[in-house]
N, C-alpha and C positions, 0 to 999 in steps of 0.2 A: 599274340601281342602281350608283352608283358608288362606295360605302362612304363618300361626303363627306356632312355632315347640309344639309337643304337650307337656304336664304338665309334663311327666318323664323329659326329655329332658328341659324344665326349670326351675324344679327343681335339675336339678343335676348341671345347671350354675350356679343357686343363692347358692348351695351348695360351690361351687368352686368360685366362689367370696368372698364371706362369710367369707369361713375358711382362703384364700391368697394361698389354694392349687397351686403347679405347673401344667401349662397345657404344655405338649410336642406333638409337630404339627409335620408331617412330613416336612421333608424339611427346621425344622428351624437349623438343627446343622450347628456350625462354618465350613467355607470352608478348604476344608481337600487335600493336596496337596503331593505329593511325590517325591524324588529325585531319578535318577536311580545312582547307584552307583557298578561298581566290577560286570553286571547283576544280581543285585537285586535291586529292587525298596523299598526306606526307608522310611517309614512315622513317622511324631513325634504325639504331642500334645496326645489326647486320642484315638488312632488307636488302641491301641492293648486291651481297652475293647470292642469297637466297633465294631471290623472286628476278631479278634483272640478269645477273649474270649465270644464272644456270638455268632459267628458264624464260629467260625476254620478257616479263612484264615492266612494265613503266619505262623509266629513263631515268636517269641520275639527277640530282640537285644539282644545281652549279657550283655549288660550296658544301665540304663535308661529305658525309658516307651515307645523307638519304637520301629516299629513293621516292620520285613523285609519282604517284598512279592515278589515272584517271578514275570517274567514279564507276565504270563497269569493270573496269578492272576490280580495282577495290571491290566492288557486291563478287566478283566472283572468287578471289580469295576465301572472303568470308565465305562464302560459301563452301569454301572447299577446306574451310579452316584451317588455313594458313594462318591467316589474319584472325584477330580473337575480337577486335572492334574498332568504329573508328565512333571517336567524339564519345565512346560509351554505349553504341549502336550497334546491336548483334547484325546478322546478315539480313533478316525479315523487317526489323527495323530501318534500317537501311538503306534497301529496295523500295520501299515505302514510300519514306522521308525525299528519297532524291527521283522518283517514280520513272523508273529503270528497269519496269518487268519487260515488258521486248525487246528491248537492246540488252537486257541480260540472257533474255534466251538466246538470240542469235550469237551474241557472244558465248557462252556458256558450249552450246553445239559447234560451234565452229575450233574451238579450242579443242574438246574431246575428239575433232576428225584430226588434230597435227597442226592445225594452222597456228602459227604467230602472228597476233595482229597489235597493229598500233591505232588505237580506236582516233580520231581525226576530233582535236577540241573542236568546242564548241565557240561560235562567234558569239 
């Protein structure tokens, strides 16, 4: 090995320099923050392609482009760090504050076998 990447691989940089293609990294999206409100947690800016439409969590605001998630929803973004906080509340804070360790674990596991779920408000 000689610490250089090989010829596909530098060619498809010089291709993507070239052209001015977008390169998207993990990790680069804008910091994504949510309010708990009414218990539901609200996120604005582009949540509701990011987390609803390309992966089914929450459901749509009525009005506008955000997006409502429930509270295990939410702990589990956070947790997966999607989500950077809500109210200013990391993930363990969070968990905590809204005392959601079971229903995150079952949610958290039931997510990682495939499932989509829509956790059932609460009365």
């Amino acid at each position: 090995m000689s610490g250089l990447p090989d010829a596909s691989v530098a060619g498809r940089l010089s291709w993507v320099c070239a052209t001015g293609a977008d390169l998207a990294f993990a990790g680069t999206e804008a910091a994504m923050n949510g309010s708990l409100s009414e218990d539901v947690v609200r996120v604005g800016d582009d949540a509701r392609q990011r987390f609803y439409d390309s992966r089914g969590y929450g459901h749509p605001a009525e009005q506008g482009n955000d997006l409502v998630l429930s509270p295990v929803e939410a702990a589990h973004l956070l947790y997966r760090d999607d989500l950077d906080s809500v109210d200013g509340m990391d993930f363990r804070e969070f968990l905590a504050a809204r005392e959601l360790g079971m229903r995150f674990l079952v949610y958290r596991d039931l997510r990682e076998r495939g499932f989509y779920l829509s956790p059932a408000r609460e009365a």
